[in-house]
C-alpha positions in Angstrom: -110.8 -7.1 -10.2 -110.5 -6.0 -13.6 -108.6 -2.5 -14.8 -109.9 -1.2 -17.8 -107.1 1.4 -19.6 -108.2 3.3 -22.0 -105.9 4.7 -24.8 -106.5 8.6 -25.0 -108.6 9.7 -28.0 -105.2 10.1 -30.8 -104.9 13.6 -32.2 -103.4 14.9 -35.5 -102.1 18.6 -36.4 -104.2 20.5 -39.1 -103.0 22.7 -41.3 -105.5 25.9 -40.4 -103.8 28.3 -43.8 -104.9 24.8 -45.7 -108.6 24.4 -44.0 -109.1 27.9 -45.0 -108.2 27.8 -48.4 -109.8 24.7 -49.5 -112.9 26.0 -48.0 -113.1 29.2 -50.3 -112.0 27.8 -53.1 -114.9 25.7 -53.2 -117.1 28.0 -51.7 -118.2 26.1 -48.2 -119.3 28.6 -45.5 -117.9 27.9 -42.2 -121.5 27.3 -41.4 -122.0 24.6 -43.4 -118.3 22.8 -42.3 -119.4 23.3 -38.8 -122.7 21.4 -39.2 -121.1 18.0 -41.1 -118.4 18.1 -38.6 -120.4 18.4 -35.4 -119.0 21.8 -34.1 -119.5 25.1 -33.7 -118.3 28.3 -36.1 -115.8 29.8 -33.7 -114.2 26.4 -33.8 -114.0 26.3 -37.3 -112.4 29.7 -36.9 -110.5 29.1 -34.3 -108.9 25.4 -36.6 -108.4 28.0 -39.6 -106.2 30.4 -37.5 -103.9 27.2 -36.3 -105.6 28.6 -32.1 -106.0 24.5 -31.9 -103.2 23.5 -33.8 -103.8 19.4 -32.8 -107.3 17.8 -33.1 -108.6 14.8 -32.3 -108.6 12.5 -35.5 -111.9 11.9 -35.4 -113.2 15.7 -36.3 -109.9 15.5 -38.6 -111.3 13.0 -40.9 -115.2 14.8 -40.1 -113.8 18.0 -41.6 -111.6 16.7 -44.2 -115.1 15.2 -45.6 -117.3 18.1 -45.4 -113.9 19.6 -47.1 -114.3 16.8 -49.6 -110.5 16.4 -49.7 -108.4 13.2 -48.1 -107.2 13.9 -44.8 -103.7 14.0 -45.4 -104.4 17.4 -48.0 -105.3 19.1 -44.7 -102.6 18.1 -42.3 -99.3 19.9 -41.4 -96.8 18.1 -43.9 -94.6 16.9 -40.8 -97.9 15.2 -39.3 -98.9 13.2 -42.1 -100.0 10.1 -41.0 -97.4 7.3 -41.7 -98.0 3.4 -41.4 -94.7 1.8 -41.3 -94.7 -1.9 -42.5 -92.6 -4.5 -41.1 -90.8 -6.0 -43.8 -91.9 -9.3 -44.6 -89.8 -12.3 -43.4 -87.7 -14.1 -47.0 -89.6 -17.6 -47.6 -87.0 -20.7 -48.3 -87.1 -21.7 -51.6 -89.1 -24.9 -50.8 -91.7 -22.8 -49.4 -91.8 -20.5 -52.3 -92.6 -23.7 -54.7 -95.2 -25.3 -52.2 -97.1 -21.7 -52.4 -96.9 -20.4 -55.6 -99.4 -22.4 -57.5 -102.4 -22.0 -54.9 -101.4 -18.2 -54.5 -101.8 -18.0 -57.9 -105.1 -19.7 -57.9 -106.4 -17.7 -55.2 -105.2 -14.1 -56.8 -107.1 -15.0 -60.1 -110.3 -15.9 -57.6 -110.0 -12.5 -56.3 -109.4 -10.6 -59.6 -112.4 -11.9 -61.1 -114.6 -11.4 -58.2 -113.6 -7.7 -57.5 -114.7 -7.4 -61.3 -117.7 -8.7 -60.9 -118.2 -7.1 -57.5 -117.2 -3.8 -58.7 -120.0 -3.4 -61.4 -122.8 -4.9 -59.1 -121.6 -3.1 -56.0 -120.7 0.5 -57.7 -120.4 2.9 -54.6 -123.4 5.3 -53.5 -122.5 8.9 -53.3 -122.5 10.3 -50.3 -124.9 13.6 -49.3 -125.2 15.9 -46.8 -128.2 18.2 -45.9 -127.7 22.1 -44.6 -130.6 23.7 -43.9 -131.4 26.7 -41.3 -131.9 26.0 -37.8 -135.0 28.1 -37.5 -138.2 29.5 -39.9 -140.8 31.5 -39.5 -144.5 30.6 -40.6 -144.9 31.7 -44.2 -141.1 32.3 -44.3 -138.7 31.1 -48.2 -136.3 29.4 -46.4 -133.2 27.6 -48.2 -131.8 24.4 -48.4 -128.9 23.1 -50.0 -127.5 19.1 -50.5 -124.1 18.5 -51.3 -123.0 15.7 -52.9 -119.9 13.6 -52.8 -118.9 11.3 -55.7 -116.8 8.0 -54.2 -113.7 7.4 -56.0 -114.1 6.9 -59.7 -118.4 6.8 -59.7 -119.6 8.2 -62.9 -122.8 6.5 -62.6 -125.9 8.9 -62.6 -128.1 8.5 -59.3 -131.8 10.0 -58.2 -132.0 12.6 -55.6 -134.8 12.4 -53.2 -136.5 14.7 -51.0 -139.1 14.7 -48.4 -141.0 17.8 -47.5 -142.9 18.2 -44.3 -146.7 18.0 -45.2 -148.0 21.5 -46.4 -144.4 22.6 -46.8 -144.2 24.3 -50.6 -141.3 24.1 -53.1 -140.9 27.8 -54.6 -138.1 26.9 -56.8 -134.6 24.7 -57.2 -131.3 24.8 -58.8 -131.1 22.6 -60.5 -134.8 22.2 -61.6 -136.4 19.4 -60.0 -137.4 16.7 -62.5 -140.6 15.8 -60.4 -142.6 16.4 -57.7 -145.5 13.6 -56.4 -149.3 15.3 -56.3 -148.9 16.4 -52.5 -145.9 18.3 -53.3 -144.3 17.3 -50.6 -141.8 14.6 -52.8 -139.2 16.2 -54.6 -137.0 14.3 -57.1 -134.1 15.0 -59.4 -132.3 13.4 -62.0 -128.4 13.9 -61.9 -126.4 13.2 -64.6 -123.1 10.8 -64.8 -119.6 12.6 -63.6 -116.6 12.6 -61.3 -117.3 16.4 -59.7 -119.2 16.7 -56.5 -122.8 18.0 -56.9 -124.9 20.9 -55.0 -128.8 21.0 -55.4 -130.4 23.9 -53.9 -133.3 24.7 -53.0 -136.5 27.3 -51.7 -139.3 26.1 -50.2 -142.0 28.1 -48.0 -143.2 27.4 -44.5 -147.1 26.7 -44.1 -148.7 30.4 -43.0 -149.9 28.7 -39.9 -148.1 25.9 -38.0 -147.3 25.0 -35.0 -145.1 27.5 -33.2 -142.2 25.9 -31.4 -142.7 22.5 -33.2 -140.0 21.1 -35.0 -140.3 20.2 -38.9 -138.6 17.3 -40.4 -136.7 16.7 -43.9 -135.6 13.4 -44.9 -134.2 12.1 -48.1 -132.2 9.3 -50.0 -130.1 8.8 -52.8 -130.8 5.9 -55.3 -128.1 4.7 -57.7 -129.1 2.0 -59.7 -126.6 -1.3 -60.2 -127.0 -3.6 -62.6 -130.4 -5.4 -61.6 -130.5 -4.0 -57.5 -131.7 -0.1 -56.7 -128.8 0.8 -53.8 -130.0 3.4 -51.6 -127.7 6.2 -49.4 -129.9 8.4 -46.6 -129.1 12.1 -46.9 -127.4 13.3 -43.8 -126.6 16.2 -42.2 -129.3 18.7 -40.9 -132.8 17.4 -40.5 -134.8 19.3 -38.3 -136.0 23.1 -38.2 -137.7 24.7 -35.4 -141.0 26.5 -36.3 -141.2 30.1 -34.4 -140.6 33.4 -34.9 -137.2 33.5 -36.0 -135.2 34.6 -39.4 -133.6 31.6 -40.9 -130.5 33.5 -41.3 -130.7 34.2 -37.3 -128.4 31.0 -36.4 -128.8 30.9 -32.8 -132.2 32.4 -32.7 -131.4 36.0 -30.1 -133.4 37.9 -32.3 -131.0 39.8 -34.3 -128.1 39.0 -37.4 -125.0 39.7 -36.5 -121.7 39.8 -37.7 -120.9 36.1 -37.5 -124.2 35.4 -39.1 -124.5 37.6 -41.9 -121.3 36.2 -43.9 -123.1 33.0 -43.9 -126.7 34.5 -45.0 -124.5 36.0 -48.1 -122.9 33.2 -49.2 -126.8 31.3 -49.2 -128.2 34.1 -50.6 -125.6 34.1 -53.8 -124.8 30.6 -54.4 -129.3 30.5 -54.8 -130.1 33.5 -56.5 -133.0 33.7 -58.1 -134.8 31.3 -55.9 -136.9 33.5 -53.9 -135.0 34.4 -51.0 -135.3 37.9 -49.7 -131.7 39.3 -49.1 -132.9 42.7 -48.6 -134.7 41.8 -45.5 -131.6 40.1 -44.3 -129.4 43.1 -44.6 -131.7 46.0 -42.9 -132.0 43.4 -39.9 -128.2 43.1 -40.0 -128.0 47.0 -40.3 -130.6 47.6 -37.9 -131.2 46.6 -34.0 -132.7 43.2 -34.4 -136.0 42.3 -35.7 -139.3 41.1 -34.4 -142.0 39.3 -36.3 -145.5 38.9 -36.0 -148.4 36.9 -37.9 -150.0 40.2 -39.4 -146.7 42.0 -40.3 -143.8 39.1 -40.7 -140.7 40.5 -39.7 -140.1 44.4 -38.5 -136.9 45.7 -38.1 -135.9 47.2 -35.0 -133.9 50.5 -35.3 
């Protein structure tokens, strides 16, 4: 009989002061960490105020990515990973002359093929997708990609995105540099650089769907190199339920409260301009919670 032993999952210690920081500086909700990493808010909350001070290594590297900093920058400095290396055994003499000449050979091989490799296989920036959970019909809802330049890229790449049909772009930052006659194709065109990229953008629910279906986005990103198109599938969120729900209502109990509202704000500022009504937002954060109808959209309940 066979005895399968399993190893448990390893775990690492996070720096929660570090998480925290990085976060603000570059302007992440905890929203938006939460969603790349698979988790909820209060456990981003809970990482940033060192309540779990060990995590599995997995979610580690998850939120060190959505971060968009290498996993060592957000771990306690006592914990950083360390892979000691056996030191190699001394060759004789005799065995250092019966290798050198075919090492040598077979280092020049590999030099010139990573240089030819490295142009023709330039890596594809990585993306990832938050949008809200829930929309009302006729409701600006927003969107936002962020993307993540791999190691030295400088390449410029296309960004696109897929609309459900009769989905409507109101506007984007930056503009858009085309849309396909249905509208529902968006594309941009962004320019070489190292920094990491955010495209944001508005786009209005059909007045009359479906209420409780779900709505799809998809997208890609295309970066061409030397005669080949590569291609890279936006992740992140995909799918937004259709019902009578405020976008910046996360969990859809017919009210914005505290934990909710931060988020809305920091959506509301990074795309201003674009259409979204903050106002709303605030009375139903002020008020009781909010109902909506067809006729009337949303009515705040005092």
């Amino acid at each position: 009989m066979e005895k399968s032993e399993k190893a448990a999952a390893p775990s690492v210690a996070i720096d929660g002061a570090r998480i925290k920081s990085v976060r603000e500086t570059k302007k992440l909700t905890q929203l938006y960490v939460a969603n790349v990493v698979g988790v909820t808010t209060d456990t981003i909350s809970r990482w940033e105020n060192n309540r779990y001070p060990s995590i599995k290594r997995d979610n580690a590297e998850k939120l060190a990515s959505a971060l968009e900093v290498d996993l060592p920058d957000i771990l306690r400095q006592e914990e950083a990973p360390e892979f000691p290396v056996p030191p190699p055994a001394t060759p004789t003499r005799r065995t250092e002359r019966r290798l050198l000449l075919p090492g040598l050979a077979a280092l020049v091989l590999v030099l010139l093929g990573v240089h030819f490799l490295s142009r023709a296989l330039a890596p594809v920036p990585s993306a990832v997708r938050w949008a809200p959970h829930f929309a009302a019909p006729g409701e600006i809802i927003p969107v936002q990609i962020k993307i993540t330049r791999k190691g030295a890229e400088n390449s410029g790449f296309i960004l696109k995105e897929n609309l459900p049909h009769g989905w409507r772009l109101v506007s984007a930052l930056p503009t858009s540099s085309s849309a396909d006659p249905s509208g529902t194709g968006i594309k941009w065109l962004i320019p070489g650089g190292s920094a990491s990229v955010t495209v944001s953008y508005a786009v209005q629910v059909p007045a009359s769907p479906i209420l409780h279906d779900e709505a799809r986005l998809s997208g890609e990103i295309v970066l061409h190199s030397g005669a080949l198109n590569r291609t890279e599938p936006v992740g992140g969120d995909s799918g937004i339920r259709i019902g009578a729900y405020h976008w910046a209502d996360t969990n859809g109990d017919g009210r914005i409260d505290d934990d909710e509202i931060m988020p809305a704000y920091y959506i509301c500022e990074d795309m201003k301009g674009l259409g979204l009504d903050w106002k709303t937002i605030e009375a139903i954060w002020s008020g009781k919670g909010y109902t909506w109808d067809a006729q009337s959209g949303f009515s705040v309940r005092k």
